[in-house]
N, CA and C atoms as an extended XYZ file, in Angstrom:
567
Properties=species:S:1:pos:R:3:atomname:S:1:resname:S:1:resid:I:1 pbc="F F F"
N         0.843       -1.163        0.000 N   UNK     1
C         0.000        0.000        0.000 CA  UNK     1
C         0.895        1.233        0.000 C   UNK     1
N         0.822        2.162       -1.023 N   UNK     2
C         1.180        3.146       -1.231 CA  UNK     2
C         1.222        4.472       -0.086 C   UNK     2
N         1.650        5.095        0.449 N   UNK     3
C         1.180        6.146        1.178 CA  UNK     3
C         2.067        7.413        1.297 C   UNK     3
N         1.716        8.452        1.582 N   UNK     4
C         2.549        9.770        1.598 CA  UNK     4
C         2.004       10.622        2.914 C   UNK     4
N         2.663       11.683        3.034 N   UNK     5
C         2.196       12.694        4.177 CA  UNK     5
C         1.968       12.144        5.163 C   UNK     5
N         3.034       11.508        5.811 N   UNK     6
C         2.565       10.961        7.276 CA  UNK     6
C         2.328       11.861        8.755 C   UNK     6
N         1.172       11.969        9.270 N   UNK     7
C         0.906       12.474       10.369 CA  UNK     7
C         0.551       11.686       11.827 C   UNK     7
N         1.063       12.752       12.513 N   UNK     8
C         1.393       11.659       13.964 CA  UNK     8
C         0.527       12.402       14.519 C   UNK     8
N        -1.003       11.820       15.484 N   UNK     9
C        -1.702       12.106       15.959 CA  UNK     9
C        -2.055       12.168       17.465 C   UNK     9
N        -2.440       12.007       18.325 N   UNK    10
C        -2.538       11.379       19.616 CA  UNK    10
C        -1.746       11.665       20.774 C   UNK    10
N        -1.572       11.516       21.765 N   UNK    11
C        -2.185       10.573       22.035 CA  UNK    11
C        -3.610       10.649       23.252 C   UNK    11
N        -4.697        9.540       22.964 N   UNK    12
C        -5.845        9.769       23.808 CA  UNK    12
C        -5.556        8.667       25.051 C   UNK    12
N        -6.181        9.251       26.263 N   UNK    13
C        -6.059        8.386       27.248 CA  UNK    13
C        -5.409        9.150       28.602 C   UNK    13
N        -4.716        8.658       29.359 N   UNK    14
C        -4.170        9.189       30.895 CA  UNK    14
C        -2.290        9.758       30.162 C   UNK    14
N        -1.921       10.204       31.454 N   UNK    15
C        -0.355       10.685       31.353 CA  UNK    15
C         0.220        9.795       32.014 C   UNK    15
N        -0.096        9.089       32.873 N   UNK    16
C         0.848        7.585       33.521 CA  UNK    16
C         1.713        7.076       32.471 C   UNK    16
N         2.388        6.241       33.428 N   UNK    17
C         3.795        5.555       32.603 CA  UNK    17
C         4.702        6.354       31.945 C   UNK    17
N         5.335        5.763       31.091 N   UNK    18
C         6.432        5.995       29.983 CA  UNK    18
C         6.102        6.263       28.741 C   UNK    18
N         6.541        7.293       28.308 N   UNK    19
C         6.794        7.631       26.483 CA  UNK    19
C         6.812        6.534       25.538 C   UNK    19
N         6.434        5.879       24.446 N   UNK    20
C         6.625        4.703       23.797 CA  UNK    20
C         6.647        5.242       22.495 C   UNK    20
N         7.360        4.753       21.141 N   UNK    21
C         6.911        5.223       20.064 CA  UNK    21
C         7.389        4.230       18.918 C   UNK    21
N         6.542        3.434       17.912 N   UNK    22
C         6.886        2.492       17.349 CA  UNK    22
C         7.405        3.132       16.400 C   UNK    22
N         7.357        4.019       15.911 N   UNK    23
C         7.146        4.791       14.544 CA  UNK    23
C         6.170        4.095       13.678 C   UNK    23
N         6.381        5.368       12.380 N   UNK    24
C         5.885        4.643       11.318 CA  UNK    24
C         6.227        4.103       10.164 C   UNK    24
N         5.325        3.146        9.419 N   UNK    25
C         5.862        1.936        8.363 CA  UNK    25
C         5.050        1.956        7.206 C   UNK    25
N         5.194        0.785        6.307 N   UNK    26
C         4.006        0.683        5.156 CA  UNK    26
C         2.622        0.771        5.443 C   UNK    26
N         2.693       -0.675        6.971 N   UNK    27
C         1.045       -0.815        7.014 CA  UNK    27
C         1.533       -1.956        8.274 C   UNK    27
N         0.225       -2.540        8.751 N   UNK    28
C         0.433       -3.154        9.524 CA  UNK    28
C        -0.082       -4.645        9.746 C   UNK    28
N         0.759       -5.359        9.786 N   UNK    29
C         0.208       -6.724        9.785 CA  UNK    29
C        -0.757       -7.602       10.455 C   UNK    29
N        -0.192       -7.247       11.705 N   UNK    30
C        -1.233       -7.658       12.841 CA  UNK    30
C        -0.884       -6.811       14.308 C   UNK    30
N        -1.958       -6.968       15.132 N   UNK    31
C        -1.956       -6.386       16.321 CA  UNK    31
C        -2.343       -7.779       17.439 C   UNK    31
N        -1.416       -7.540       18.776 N   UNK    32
C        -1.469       -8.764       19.585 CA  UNK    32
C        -1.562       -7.905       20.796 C   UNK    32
N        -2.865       -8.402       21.765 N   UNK    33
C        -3.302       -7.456       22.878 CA  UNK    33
C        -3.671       -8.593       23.882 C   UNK    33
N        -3.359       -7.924       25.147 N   UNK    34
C        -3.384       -8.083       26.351 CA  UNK    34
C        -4.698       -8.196       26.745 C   UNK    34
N        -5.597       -8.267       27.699 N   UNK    35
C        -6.557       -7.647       28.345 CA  UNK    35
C        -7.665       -8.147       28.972 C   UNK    35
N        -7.882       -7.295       30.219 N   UNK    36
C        -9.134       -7.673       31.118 CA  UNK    36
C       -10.255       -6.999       31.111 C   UNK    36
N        -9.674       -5.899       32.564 N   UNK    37
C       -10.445       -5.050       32.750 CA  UNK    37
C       -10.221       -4.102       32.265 C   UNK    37
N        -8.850       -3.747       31.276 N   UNK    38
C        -8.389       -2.874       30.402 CA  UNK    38
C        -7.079       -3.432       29.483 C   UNK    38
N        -6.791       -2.799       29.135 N   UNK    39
C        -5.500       -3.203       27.946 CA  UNK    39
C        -4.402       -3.126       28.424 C   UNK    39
N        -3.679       -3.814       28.926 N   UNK    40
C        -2.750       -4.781       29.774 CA  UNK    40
C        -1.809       -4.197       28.621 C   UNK    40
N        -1.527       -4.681       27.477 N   UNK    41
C        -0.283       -4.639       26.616 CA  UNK    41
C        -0.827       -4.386       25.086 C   UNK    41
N         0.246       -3.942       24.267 N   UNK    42
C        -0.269       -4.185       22.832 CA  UNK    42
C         1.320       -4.074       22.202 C   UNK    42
N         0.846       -4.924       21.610 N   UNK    43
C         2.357       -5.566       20.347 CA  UNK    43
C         1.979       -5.131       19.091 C   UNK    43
N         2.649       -4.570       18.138 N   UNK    44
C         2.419       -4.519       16.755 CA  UNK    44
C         3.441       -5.009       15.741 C   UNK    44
N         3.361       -5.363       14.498 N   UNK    45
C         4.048       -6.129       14.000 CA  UNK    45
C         3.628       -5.223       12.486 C   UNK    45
N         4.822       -4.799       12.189 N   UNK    46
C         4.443       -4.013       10.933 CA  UNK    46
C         4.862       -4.250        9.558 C   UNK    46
N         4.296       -3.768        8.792 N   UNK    47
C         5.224       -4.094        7.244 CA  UNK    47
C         6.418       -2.734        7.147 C   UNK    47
N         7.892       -3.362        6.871 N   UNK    48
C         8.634       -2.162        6.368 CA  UNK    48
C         9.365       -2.650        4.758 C   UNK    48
N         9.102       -1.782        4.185 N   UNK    49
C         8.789       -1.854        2.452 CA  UNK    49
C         9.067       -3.659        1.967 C   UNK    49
N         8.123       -4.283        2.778 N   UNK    50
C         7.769       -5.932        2.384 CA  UNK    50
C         8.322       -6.916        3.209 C   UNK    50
N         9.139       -6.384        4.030 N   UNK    51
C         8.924       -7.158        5.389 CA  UNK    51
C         8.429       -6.984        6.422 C   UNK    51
N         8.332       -7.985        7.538 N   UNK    52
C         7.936       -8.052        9.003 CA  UNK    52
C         8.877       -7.504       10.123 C   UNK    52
N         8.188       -6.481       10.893 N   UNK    53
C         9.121       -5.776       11.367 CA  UNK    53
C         8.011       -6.123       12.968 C   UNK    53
N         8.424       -6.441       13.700 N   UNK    54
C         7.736       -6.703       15.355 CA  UNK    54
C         8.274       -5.653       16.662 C   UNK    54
N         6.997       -4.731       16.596 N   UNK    55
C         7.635       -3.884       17.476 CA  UNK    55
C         7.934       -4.562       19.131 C   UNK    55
N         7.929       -3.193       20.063 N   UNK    56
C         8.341       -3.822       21.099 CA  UNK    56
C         6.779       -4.019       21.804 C   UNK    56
N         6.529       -4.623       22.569 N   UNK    57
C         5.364       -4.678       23.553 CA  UNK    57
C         5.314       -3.535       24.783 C   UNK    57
N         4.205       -2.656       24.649 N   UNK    58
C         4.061       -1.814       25.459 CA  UNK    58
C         2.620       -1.986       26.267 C   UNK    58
N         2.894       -2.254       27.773 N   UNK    59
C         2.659       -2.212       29.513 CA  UNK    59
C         2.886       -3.217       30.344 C   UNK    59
N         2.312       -3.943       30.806 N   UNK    60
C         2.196       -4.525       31.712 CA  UNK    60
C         1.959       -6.399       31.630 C   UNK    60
N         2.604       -7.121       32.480 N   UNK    61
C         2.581       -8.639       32.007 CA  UNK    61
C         1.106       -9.316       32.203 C   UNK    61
N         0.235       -8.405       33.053 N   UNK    62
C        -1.097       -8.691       33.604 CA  UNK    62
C        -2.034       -9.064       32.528 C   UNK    62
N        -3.266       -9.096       32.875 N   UNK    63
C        -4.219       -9.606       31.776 CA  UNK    63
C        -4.537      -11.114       31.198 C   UNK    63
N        -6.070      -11.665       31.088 N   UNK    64
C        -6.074      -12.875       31.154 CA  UNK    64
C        -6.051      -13.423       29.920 C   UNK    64
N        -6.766      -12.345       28.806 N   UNK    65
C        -6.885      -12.891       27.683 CA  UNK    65
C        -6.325      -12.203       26.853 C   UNK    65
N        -5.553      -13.208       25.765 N   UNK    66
C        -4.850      -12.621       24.746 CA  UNK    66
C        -5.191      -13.008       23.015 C   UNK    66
N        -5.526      -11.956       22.463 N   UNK    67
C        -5.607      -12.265       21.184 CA  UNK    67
C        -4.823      -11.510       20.525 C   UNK    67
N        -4.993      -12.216       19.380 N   UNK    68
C        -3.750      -11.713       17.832 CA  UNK    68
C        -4.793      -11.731       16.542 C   UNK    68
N        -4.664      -10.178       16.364 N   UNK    69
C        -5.696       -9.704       14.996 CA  UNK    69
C        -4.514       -9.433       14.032 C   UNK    69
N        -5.085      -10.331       13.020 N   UNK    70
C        -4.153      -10.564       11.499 CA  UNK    70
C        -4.806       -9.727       11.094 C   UNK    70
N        -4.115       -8.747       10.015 N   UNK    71
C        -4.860       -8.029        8.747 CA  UNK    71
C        -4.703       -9.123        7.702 C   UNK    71
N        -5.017       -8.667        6.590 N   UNK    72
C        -4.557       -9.201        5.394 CA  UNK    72
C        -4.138       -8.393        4.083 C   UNK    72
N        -2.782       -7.768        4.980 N   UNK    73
C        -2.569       -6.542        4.404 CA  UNK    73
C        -1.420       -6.797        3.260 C   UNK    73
N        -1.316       -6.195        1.710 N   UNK    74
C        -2.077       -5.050        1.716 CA  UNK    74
C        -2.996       -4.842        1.288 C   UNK    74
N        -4.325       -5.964        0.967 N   UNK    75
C        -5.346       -5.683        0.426 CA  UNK    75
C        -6.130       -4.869        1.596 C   UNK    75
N        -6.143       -5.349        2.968 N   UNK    76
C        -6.513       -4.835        4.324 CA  UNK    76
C        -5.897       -3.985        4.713 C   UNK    76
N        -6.195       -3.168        5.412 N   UNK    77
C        -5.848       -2.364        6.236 CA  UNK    77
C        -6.364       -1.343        7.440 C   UNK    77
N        -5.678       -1.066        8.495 N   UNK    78
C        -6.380       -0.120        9.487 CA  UNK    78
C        -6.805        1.063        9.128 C   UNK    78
N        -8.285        1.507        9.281 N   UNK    79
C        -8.767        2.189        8.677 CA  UNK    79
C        -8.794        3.354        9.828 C   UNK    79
N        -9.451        2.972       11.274 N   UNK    80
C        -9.461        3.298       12.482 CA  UNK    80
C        -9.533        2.992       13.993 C   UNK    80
N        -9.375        3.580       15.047 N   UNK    81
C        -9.722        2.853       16.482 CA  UNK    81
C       -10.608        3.754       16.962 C   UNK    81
N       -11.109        2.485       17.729 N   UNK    82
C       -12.010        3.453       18.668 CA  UNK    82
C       -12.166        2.942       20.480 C   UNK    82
N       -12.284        3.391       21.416 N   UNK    83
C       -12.485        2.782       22.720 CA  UNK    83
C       -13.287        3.645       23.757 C   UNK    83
N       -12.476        3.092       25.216 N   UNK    84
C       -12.786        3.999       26.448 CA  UNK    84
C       -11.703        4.328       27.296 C   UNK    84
N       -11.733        5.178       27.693 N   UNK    85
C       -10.479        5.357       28.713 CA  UNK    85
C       -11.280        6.013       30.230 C   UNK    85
N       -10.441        4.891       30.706 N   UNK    86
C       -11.278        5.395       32.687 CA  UNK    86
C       -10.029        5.059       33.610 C   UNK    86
N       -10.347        5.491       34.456 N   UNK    87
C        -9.374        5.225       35.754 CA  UNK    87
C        -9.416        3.389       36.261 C   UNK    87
N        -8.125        2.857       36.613 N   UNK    88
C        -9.028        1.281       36.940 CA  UNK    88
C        -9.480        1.759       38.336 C   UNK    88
N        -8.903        2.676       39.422 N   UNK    89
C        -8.874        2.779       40.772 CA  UNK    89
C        -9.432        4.332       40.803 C   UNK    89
N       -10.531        4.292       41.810 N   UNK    90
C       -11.097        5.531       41.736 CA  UNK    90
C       -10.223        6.619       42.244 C   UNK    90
N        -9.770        7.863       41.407 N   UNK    91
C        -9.006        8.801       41.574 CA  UNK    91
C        -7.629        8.525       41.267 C   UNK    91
N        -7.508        7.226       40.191 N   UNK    92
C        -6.085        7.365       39.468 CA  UNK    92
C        -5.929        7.781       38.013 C   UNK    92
N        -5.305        7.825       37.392 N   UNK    93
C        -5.047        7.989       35.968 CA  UNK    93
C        -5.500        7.186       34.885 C   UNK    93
N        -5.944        8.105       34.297 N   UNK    94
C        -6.969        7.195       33.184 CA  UNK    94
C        -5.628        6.004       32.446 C   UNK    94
N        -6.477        4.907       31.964 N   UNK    95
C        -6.113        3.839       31.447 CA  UNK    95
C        -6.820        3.279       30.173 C   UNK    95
N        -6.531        2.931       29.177 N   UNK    96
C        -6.979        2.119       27.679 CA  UNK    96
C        -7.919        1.568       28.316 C   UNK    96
N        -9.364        1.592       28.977 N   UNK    97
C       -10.151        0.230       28.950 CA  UNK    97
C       -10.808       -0.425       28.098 C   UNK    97
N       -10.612       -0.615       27.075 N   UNK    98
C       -10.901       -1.070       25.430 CA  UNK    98
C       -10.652       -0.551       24.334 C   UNK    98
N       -10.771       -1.263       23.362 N   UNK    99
C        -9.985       -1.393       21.906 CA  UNK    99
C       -11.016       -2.169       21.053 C   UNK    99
N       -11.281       -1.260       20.003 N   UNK   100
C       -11.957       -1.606       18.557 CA  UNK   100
C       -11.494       -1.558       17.533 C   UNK   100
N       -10.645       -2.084       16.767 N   UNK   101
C        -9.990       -1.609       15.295 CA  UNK   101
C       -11.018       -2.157       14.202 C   UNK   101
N       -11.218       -0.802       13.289 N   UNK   102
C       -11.627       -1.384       12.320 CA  UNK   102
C       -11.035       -1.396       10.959 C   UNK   102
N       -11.089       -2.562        9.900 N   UNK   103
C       -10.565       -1.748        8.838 CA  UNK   103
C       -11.140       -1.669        7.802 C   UNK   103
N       -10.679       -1.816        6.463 N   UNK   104
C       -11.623       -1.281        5.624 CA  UNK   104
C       -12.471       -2.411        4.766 C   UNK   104
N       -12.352       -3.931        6.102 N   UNK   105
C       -13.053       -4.855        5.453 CA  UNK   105
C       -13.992       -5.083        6.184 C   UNK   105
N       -13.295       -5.127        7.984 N   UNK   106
C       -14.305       -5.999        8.477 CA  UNK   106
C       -14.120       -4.869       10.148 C   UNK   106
N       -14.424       -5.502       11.036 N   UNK   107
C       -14.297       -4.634       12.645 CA  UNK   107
C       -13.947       -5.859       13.795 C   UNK   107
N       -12.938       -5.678       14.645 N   UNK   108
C       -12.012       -6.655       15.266 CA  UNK   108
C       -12.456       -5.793       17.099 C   UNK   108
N       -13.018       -6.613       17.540 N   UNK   109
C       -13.744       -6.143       19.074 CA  UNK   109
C       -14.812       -5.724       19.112 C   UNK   109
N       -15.274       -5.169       20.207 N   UNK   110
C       -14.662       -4.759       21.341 CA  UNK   110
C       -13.650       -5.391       22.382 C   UNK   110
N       -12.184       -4.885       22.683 N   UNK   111
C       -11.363       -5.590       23.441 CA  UNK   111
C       -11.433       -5.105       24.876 C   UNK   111
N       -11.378       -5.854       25.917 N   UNK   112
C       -11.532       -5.216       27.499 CA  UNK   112
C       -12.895       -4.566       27.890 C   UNK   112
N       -12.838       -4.194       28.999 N   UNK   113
C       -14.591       -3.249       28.873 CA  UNK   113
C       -14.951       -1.897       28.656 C   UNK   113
N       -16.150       -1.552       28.111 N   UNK   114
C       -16.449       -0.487       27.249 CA  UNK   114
C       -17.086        0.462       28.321 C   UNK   114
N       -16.051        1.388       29.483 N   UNK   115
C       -16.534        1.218       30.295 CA  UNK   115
C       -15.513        3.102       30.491 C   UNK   115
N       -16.739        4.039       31.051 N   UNK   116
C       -15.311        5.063       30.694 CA  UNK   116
C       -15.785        6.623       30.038 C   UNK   116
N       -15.251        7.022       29.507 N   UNK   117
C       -14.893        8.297       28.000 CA  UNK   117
C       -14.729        7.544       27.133 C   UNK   117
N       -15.548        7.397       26.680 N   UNK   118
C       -15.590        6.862       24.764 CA  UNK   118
C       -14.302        7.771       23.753 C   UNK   118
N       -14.091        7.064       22.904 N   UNK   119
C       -12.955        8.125       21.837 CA  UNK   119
C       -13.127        7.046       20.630 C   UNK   119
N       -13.179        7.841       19.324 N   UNK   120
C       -12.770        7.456       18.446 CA  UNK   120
C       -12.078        8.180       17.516 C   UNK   120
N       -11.299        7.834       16.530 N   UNK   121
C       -10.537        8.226       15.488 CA  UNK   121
C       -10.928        7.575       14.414 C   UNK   121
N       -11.874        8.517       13.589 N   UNK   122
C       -11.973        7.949       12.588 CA  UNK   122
C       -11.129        9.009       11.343 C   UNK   122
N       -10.757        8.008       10.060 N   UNK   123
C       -10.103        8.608        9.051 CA  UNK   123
C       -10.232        7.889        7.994 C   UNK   123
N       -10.751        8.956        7.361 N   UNK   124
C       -11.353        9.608        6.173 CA  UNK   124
C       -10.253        9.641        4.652 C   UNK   124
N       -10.398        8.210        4.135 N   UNK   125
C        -9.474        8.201        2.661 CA  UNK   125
C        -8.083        8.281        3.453 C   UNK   125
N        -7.463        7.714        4.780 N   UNK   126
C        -6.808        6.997        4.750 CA  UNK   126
C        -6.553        5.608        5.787 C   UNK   126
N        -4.943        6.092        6.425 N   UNK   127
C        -4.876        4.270        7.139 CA  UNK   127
C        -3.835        5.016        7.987 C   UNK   127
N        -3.661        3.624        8.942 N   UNK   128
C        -2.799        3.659       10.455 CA  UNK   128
C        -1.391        3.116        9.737 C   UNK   128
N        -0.411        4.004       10.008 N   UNK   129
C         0.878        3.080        9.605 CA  UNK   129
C         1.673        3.181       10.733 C   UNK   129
N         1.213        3.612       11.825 N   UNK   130
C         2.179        2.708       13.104 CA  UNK   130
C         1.533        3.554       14.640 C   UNK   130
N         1.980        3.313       15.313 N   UNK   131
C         1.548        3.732       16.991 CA  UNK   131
C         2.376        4.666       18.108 C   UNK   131
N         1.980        5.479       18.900 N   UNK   132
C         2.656        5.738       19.963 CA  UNK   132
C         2.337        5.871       20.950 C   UNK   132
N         2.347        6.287       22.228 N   UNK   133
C         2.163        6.222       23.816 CA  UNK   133
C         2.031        6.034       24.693 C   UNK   133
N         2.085        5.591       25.881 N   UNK   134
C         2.242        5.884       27.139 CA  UNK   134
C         1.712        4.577       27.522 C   UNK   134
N         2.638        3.662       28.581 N   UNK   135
C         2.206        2.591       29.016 CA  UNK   135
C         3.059        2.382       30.482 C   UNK   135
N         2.510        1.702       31.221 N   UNK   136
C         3.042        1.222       32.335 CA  UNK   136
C         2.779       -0.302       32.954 C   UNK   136
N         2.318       -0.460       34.245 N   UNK   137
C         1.196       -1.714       34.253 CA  UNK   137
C         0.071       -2.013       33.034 C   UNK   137
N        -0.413       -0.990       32.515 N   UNK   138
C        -1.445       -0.940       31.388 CA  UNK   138
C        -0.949       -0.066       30.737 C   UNK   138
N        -1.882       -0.405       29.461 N   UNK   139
C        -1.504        1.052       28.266 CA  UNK   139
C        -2.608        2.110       28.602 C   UNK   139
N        -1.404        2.645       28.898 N   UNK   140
C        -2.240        4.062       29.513 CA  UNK   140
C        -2.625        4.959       28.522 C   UNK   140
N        -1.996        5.097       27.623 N   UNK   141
C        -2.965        5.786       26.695 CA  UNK   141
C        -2.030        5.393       24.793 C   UNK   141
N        -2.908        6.155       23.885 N   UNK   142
C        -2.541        5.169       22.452 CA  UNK   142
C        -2.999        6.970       21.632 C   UNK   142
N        -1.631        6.954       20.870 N   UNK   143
C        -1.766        7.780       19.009 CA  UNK   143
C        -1.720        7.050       18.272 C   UNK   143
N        -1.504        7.613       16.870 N   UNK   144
C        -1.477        6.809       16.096 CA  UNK   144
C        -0.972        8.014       14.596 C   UNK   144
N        -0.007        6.892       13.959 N   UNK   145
C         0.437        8.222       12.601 CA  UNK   145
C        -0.469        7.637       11.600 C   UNK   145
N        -0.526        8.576       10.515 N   UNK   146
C        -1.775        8.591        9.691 CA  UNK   146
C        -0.978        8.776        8.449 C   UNK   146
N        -1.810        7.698        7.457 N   UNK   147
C        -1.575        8.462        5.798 CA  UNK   147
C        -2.316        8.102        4.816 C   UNK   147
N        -2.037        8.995        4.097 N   UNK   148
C        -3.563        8.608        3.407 CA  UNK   148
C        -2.947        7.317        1.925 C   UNK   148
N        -3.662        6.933        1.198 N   UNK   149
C        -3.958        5.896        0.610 CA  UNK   149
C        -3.468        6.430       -0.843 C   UNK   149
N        -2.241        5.856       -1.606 N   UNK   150
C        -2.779        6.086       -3.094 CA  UNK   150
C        -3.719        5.019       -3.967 C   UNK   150
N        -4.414        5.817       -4.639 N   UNK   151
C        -5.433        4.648       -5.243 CA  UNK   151
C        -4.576        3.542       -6.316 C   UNK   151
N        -3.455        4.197       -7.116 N   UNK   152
C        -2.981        3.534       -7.794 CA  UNK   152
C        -1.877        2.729       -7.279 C   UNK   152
N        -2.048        2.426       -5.792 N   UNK   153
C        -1.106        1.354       -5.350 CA  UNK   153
C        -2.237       -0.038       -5.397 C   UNK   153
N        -3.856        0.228       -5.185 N   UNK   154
C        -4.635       -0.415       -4.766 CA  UNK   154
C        -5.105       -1.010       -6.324 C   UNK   154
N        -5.069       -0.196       -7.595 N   UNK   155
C        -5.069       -0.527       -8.201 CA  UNK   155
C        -4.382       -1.882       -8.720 C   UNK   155
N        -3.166       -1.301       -8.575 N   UNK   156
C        -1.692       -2.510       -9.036 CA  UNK   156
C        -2.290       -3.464       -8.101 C   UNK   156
N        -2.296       -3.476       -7.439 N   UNK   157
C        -2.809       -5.026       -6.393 CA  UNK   157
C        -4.054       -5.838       -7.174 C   UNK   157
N        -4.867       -5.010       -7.381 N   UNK   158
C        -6.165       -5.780       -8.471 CA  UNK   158
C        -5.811       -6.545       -9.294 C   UNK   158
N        -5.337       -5.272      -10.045 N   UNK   159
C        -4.444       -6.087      -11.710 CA  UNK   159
C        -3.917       -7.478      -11.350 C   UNK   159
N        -2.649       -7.273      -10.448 N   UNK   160
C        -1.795       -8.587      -10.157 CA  UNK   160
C        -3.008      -10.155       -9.595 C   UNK   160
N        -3.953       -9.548       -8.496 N   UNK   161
C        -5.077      -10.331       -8.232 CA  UNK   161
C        -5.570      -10.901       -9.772 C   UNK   161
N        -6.504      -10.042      -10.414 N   UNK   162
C        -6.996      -10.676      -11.887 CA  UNK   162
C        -5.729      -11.139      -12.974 C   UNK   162
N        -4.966      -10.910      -12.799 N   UNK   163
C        -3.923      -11.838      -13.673 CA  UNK   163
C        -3.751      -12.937      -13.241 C   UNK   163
N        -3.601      -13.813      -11.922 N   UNK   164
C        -3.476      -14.807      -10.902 CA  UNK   164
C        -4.510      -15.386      -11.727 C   UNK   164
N        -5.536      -14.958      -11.049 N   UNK   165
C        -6.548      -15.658      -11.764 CA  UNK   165
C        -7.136      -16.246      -12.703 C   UNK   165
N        -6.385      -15.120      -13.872 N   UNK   166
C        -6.989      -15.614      -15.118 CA  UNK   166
C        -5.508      -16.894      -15.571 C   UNK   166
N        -4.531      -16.975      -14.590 N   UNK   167
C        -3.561      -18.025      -14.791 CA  UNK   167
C        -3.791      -19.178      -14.115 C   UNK   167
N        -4.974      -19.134      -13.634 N   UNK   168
C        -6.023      -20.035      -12.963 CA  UNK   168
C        -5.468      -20.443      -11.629 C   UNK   168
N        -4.938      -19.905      -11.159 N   UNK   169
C        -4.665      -19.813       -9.180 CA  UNK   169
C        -5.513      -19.488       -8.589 C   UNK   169
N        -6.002      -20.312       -7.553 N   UNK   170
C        -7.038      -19.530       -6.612 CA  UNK   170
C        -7.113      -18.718       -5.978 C   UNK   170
N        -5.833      -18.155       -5.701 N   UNK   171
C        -5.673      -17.155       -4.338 CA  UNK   171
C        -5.180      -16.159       -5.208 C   UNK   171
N        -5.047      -15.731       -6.436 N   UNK   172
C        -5.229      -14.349       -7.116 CA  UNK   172
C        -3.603      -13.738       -7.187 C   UNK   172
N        -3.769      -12.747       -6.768 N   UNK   173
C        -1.881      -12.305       -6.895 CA  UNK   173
C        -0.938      -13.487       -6.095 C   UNK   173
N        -0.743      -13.928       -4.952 N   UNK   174
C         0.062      -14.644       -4.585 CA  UNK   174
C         0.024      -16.108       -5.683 C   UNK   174
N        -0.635      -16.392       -6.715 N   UNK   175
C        -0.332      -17.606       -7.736 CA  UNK   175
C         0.624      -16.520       -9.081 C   UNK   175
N         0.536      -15.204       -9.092 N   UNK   176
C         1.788      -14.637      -10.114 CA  UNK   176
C         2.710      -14.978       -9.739 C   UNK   176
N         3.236      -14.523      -10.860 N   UNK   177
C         4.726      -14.884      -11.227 CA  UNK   177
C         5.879      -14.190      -10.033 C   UNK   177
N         4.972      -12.833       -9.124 N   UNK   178
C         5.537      -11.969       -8.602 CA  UNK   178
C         5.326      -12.802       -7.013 C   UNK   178
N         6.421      -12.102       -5.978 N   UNK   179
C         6.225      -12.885       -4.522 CA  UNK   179
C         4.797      -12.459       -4.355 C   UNK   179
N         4.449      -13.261       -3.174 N   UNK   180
C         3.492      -12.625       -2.207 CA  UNK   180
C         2.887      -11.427       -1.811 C   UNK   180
N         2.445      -10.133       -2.435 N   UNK   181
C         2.105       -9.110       -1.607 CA  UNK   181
C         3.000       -8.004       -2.287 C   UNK   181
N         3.832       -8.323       -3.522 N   UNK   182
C         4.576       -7.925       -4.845 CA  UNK   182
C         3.952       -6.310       -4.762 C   UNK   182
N         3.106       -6.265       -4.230 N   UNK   183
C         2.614       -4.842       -4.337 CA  UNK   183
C         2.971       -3.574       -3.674 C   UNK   183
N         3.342       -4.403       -2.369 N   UNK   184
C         4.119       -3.715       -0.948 CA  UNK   184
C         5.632       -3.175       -2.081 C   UNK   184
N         6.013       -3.286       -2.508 N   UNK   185
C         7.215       -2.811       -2.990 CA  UNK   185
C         7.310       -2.367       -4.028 C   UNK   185
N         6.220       -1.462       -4.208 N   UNK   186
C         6.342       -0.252       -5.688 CA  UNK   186
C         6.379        1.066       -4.334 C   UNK   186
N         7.332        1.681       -5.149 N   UNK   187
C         8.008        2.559       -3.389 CA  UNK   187
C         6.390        3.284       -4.150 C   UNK   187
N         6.657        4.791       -2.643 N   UNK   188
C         5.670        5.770       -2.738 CA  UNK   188
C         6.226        7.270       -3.437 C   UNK   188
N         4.961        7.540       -3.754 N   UNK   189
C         5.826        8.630       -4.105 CA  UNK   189
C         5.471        9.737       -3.193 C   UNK   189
């Protein structure tokens, strides 16, 4: 996925903990989260111009349940988040208490409880290409850099998809002649 003009947004949530900042990348592969009664941790794992790049894990070892949201990028991608942020202890610092990503196929949560100040980020013709802020025991609070989309990267991905196909592969671009995801690596302009 093509992208330009990257903007760094955020971050929503409490001032607890530590500074964190993954930067930003192509796009993102998957997201791997912590969580109970709030968002314990979050891992990201990004594309950098066609490889896998695994950031570091930011808060806390706590939390009972853990899932791992695959994109299926770059046809997929993060479009936006949305949650709550509340104190866990009455009169402490607000904390992540849930996580919604959606992208521009499908919607992954609600993660932890929806329980709090609501926030969302939504964006408009583009995508998430990486994360930053503040974590401790929990992720205390979450940005996010922004860019918008060229159409003619999304294009080239089609094409390569209907050529697959018409070479009679089922799975569309990954049966070309080109690697896997061949698309991730037409730079940006």
């Amino acid at each position: 996925m093509a992208t330009s003009k990257r903007i760094k947004i955020g971050p929503w949530g409490g001032q607890g903990g530590v500074p964190w900042d993954d930067g930003n990348y192509r796009g993102i592969l998957s997201i791997t989260l912590v969580y109970d009664r709030c968002i314990n941790s979050i891992r990201v794992e990004y594309d950098k111009n066609g490889r896998p790049i695994l950031g570091e894990r930011h808060g806390g070892s706590g939390g009972r349940h853990v899932i791992q949201i695959k994109f299926a990028y770059p046809e997929e991608y993060l479009t936006d988040i949305s949650g709550y942020i509340a104190p866990m202890v009455h009169g402490g610092s607000p904390v992540i208490r849930s996580l919604r990503f959606n992208t521009n196929k499908q919607t992954f949560g609600p993660y932890g409880i929806e329980e709090g100040t609501p926030f969302t980020i939504p964006i408009e013709g583009g995508m998430v290409i990486g994360f930053h802020g503040r974590s401790s025991q929990y992720l205390d609070s979450i940005g996010m850099y922004l860019s918008r989309i060229h159409a003619s990267r999304i294009y080239i991905y089609q094409k390569m998809q209907k050529l697959g196909e018409k070479l009679g592969h089922r799975d569309g671009a990954r049966g070309c002649p080109y690697k896997a995801g061949a698309s991730r690596d037409i730079a940006a302009e």
